[in-house]
MDTraj code that builds the backbone (N, CA, C; nanometers):
import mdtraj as md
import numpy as np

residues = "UNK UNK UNK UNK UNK UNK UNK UNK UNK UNK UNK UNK UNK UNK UNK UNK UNK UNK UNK UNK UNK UNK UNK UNK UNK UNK UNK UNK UNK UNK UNK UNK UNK UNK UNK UNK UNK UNK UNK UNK UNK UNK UNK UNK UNK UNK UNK UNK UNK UNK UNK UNK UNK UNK UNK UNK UNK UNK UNK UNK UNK UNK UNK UNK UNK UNK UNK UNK UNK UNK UNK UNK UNK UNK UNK UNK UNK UNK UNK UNK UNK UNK UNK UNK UNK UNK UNK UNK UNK UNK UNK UNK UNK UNK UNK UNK UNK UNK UNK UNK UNK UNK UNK UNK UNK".split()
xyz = np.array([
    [7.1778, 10.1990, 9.1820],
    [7.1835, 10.1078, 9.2941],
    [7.0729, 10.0052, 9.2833],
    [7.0887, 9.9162, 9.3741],
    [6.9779, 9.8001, 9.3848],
    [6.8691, 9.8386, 9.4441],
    [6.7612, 9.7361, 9.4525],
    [6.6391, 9.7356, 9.5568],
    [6.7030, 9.7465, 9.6737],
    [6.6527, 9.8299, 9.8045],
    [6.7152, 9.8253, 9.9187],
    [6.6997, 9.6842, 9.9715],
    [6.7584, 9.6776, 10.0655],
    [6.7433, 9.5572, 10.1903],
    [6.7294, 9.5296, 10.2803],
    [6.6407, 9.4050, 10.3099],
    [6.5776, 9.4468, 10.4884],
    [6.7415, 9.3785, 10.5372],
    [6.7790, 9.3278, 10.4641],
    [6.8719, 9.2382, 10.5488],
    [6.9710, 9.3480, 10.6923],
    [6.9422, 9.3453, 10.8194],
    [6.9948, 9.4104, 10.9298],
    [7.1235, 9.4406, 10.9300],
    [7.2424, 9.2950, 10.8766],
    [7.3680, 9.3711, 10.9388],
    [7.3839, 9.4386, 10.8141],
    [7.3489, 9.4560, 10.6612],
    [7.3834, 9.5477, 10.5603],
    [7.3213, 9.6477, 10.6184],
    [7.2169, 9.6719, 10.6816],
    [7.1823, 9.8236, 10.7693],
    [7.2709, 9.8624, 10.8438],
    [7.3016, 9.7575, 10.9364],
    [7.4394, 9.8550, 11.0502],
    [7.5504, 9.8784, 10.9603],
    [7.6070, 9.7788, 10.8441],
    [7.7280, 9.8246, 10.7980],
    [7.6876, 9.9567, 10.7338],
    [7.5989, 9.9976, 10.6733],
    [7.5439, 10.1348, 10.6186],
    [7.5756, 10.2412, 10.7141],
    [7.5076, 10.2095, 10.8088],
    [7.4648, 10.3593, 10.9330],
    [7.6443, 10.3273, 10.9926],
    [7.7156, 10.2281, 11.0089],
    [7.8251, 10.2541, 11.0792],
    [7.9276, 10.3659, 10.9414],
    [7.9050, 10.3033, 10.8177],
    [7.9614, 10.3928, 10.7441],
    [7.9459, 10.4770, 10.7448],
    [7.8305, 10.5365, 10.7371],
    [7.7932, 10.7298, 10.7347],
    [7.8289, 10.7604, 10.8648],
    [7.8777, 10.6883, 10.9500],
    [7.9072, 10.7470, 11.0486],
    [8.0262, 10.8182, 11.0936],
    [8.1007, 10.7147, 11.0169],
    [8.2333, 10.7361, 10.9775],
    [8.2668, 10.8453, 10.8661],
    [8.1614, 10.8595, 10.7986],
    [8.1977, 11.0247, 10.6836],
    [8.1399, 11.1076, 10.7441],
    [8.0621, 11.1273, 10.8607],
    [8.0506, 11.2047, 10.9450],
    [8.1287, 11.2566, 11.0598],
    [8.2254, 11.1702, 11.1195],
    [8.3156, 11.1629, 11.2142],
    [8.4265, 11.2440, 11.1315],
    [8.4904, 11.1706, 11.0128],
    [8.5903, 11.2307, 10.9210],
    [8.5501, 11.3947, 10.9139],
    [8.4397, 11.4051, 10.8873],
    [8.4077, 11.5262, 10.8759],
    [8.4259, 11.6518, 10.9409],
    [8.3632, 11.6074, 11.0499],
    [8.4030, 11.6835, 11.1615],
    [8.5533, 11.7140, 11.2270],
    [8.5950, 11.5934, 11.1899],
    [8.7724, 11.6268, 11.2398],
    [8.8220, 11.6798, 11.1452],
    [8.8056, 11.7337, 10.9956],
    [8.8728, 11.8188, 10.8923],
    [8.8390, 11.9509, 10.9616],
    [8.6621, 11.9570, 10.9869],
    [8.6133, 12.1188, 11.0289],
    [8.7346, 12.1509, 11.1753],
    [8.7719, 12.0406, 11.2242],
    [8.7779, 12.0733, 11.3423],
    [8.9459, 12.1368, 11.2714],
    [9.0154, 12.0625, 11.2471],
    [9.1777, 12.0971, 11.1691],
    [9.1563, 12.1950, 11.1162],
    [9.0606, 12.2723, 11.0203],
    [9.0288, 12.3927, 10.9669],
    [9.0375, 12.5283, 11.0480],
    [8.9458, 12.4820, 11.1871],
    [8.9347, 12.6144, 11.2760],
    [9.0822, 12.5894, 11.3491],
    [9.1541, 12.4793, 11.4117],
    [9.2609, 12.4946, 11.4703],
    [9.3676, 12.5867, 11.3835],
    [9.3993, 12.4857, 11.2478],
    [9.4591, 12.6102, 11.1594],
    [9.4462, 12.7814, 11.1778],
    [9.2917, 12.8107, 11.1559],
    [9.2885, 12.9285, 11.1432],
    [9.3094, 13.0288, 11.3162],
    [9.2624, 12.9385, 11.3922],
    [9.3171, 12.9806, 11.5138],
    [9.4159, 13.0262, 11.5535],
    [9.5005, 12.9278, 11.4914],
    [9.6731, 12.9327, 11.4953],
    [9.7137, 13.1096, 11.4097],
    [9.6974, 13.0579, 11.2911],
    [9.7188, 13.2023, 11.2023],
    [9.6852, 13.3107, 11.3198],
    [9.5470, 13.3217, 11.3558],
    [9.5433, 13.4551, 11.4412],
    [9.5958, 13.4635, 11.5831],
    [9.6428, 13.3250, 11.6358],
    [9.7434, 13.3933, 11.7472],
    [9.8844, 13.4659, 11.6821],
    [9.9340, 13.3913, 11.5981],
    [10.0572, 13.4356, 11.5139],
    [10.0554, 13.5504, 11.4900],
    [9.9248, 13.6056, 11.4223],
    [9.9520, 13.7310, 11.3855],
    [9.9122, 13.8800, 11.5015],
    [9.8321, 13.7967, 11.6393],
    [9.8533, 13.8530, 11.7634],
    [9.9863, 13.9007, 11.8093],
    [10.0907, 13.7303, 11.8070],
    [10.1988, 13.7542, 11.8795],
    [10.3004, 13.8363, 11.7672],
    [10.2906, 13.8541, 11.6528],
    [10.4165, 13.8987, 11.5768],
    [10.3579, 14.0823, 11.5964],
    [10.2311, 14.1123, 11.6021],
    [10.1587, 14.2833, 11.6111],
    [10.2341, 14.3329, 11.7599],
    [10.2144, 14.2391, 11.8716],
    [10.2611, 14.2193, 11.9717],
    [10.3984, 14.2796, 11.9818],
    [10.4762, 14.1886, 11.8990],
    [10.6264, 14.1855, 11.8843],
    [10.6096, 14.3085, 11.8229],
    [10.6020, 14.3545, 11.6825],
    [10.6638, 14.4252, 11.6456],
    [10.6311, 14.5982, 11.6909],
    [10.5434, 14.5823, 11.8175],
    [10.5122, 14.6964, 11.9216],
    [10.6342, 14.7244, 11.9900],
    [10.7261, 14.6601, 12.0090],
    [10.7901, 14.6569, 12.1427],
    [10.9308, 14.7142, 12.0993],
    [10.9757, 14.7740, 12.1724],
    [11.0859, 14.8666, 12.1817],
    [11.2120, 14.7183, 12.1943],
    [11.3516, 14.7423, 12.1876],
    [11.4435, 14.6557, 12.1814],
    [11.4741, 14.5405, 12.2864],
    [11.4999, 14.6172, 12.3796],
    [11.5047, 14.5205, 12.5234],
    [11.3127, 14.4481, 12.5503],
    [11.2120, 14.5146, 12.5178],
    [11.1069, 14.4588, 12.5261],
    [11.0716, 14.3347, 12.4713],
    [11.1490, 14.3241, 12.3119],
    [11.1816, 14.2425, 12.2449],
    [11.2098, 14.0986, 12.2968],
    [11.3567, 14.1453, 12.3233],
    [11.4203, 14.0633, 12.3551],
    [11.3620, 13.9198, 12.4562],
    [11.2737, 14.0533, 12.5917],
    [11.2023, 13.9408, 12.6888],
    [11.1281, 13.8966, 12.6358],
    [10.9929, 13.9819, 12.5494],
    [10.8831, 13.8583, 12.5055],
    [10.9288, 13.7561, 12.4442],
    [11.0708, 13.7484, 12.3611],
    [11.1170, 13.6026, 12.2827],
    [11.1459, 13.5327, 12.3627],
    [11.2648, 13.5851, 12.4784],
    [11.2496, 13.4640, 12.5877],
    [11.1479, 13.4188, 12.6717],
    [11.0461, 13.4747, 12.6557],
    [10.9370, 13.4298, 12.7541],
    [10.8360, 13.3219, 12.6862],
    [10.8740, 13.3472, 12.5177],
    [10.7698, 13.2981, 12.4599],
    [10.8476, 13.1434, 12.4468],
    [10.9559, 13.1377, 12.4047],
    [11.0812, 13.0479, 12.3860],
    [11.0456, 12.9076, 12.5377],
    [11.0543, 13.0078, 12.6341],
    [11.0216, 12.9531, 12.7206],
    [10.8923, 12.8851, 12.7872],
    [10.8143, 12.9748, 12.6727],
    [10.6449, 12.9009, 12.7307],
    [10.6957, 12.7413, 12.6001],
    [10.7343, 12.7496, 12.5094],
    [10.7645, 12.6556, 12.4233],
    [10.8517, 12.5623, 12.4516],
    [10.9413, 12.5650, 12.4989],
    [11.0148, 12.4989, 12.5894],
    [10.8718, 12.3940, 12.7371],
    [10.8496, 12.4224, 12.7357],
    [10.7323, 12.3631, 12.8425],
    [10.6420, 12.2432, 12.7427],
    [10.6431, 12.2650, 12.6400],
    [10.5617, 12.1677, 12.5491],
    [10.6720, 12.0707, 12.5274],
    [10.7940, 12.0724, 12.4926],
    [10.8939, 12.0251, 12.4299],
    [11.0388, 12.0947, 12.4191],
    [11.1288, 12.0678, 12.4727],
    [11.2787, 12.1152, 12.4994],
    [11.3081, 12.1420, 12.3377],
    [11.2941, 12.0481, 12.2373],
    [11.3479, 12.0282, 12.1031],
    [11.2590, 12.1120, 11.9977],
    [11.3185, 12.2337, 11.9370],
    [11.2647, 12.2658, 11.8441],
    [11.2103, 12.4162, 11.8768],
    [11.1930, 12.4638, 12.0391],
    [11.1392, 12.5609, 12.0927],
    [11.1604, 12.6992, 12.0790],
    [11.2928, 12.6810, 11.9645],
    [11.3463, 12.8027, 11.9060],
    [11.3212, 12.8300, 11.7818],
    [11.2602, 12.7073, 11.7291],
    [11.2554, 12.6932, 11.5627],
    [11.0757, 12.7412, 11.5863],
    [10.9842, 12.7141, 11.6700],
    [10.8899, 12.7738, 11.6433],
    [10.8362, 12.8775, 11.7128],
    [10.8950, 12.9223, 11.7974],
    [10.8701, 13.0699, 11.8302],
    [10.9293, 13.1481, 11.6945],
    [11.0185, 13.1097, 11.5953],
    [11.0730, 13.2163, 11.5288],
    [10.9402, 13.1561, 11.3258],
    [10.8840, 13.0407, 11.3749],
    [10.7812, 13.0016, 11.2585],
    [10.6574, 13.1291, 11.3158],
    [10.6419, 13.1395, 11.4368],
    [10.5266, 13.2237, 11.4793],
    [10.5334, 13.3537, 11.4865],
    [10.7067, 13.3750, 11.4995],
    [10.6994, 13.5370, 11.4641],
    [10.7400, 13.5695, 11.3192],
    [10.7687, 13.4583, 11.2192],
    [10.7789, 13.4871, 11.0926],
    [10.9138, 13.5489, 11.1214],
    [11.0240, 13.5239, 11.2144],
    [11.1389, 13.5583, 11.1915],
    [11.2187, 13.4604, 11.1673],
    [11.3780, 13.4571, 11.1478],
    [11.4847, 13.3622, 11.1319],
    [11.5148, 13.2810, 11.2680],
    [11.5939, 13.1799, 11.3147],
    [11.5931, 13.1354, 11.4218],
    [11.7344, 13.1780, 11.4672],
    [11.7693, 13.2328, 11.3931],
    [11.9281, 13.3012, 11.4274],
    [11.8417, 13.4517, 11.4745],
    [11.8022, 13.4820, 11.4621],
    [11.7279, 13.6596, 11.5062],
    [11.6253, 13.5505, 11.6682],
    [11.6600, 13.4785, 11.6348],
    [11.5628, 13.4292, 11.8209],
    [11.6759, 13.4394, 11.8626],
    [11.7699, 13.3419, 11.8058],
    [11.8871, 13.3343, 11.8970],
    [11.9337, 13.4317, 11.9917],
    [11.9558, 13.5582, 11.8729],
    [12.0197, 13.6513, 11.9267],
    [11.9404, 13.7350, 12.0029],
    [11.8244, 13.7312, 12.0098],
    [11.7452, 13.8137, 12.1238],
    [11.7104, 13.7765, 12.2167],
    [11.7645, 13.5725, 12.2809],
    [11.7290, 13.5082, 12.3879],
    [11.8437, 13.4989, 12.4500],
    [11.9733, 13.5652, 12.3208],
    [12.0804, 13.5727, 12.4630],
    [12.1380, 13.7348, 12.4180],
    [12.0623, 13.8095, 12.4065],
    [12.0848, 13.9380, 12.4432],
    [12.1448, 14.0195, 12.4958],
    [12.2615, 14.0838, 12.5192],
    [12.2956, 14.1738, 12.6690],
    [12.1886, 14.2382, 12.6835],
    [12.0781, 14.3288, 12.6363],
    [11.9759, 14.4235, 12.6632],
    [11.9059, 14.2928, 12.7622],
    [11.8447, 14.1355, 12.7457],
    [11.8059, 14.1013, 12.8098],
    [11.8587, 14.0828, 12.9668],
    [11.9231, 14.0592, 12.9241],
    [12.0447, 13.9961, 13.0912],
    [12.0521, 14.1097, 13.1680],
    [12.0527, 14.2794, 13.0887],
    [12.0832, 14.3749, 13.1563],
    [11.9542, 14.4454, 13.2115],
    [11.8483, 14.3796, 13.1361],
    [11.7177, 14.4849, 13.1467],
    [11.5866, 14.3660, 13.2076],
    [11.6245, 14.2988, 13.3229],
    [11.5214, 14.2675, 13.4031],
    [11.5499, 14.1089, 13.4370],
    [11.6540, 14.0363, 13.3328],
    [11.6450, 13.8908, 13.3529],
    [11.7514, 13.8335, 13.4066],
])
top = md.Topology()
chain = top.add_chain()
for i, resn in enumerate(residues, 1):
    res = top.add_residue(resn, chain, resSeq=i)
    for name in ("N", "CA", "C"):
        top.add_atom(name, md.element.get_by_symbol(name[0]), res)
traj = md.Trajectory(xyz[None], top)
């Protein structure tokens, strides 16, 4: 590199840059822990799931379906079944259940 420089705005363009690989920075750490956050609710809600007797089943998918549904109508079946690591045809069939309809809902 060169002799430094008193010249001021090459100082602010400096300090605004590192500021900016500092900012970047922090929003990767921050995407890192959300990621890993995510993983351990997932693997909360699928330990969860795979506790539960048949009809038990059935409600936590619709309940969860339904907390997902509250973020967004579109797709609310496709990721309750990304979070339980199941098919979205196996949501299907446990959000319209007879065990559900018959056993509390």
């Amino acid at each position: 590199m060169g002799t430094p420089s008193n010249d001021p705005l090459e100082h602010v363009m400096r300090v605004v840059a590192e500021g900016f690989k500092h900012t970047t920075q922090a929003i990767q750490d921050l995407r890192v822990q959300q990621a890993q956050l995510q993983q351990q609710q997932n693997a909360h809600a699928r330990a969860a799931y795979d506790g539960m007797t048949g009809s038990g089943k059935s409600r936590y998918v619709t309940s969860l379906v339904e907390m997902e549904k509250a973020k967004g109508e579109k797709g609310a079946q496709g990721r309750v079944a990304d979070m339980l690591d199941l098919t979205p045809g196996r949501i299907s069939q446990l959000v319209n259940s007879e065990k559900n309809r018959k056993n509390g809902k």
